[in-house]
C-alpha positions in Angstrom: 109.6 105.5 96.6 107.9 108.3 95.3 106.7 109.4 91.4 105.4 111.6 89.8 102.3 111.8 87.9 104.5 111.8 84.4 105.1 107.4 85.5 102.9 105.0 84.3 103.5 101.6 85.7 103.8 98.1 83.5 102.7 95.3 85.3 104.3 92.7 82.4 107.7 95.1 82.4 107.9 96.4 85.1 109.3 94.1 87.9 112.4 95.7 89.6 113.0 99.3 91.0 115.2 99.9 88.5 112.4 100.0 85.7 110.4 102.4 87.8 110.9 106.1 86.3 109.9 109.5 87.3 111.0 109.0 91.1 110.6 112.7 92.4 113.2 115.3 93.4 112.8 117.6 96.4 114.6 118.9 99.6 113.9 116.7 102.1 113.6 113.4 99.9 116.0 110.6 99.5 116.1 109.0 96.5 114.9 105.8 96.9 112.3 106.7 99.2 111.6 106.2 103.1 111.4 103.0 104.6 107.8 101.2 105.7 106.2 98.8 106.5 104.5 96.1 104.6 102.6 93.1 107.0 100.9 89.8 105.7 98.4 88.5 107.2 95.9 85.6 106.0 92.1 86.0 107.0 90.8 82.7 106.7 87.1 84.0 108.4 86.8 86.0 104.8 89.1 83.6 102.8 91.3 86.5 102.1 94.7 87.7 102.0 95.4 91.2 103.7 98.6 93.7 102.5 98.9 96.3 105.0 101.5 98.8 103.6 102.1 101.6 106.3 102.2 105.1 106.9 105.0 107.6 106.5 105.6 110.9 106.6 108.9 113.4 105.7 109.7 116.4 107.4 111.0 119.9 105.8 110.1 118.6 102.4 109.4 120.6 99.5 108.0 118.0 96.7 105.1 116.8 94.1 103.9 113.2 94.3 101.5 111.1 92.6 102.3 107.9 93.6 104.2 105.7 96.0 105.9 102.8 94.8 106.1 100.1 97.1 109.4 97.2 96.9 111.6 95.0 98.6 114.6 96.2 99.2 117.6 93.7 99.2 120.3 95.9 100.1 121.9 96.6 97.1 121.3 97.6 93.1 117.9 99.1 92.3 117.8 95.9 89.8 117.3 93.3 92.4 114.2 95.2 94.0 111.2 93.4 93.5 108.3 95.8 93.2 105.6 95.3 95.4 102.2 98.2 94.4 102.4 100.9 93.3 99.9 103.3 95.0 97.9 105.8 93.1 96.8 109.2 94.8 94.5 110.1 92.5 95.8 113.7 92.1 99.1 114.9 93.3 100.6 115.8 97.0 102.4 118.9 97.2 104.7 119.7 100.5 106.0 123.2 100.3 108.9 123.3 103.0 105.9 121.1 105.4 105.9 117.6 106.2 104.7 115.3 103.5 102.5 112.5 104.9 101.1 109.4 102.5 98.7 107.5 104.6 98.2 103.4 105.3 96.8 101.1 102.9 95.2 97.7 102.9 95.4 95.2 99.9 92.8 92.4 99.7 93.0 89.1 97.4 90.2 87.4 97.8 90.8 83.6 97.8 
């Protein structure tokens, strides 16, 4: 899902969808956000865990994000999705009646 700048995340409160605020409004943009991927993998050459999060993009979308918010979604109430990242641009993404596009990312834990 997408935020805007105006969220600051919790990492001891903030564990479900549900606690996430500031999730953006725009044409084009479901609440909730667009699905992606997320893939594991364990790199045991550089004793590290890899989180690939993939790439999306929204058509015809007019919108200001900061940040993605990354969970698992179990099908049902925002209160049983277990938050995953939450990805910081760094300054905020503007689509004016364009596609929006948030690009891959790779989260290492170094064993």
């Amino acid at each position: 899902m997408l935020v805007t700048s105006a969220y600051t995340e919790n990492k001891d409160t903030h564990l479900k969808r549900s606690d996430v605020t500031n999730e953006v409004t725009g044409t084009g943009y479901t609440a909730g956000g667009p699905t992606t991927t997320v893939t594991i993998t364990k790199d045991t050459t550089n004793d590290r865990l890899n989180v690939e999060i993939g790439a999306f993009s929204l058509s015809n979308t007019t919108l200001t994000a900061r940040k993605a918010v990354i969970y698992k979604a179990r099908g049902g109430a925002a209160s049983a999705d277990e938050l995953v990242a939450v990805i910081d641009n760094g300054s905020d993404l503007v689509s004016s009646n364009g596609t929006f596009a948030w690009g891959a990312s790779t989260i290492r834990i170094q064993n």
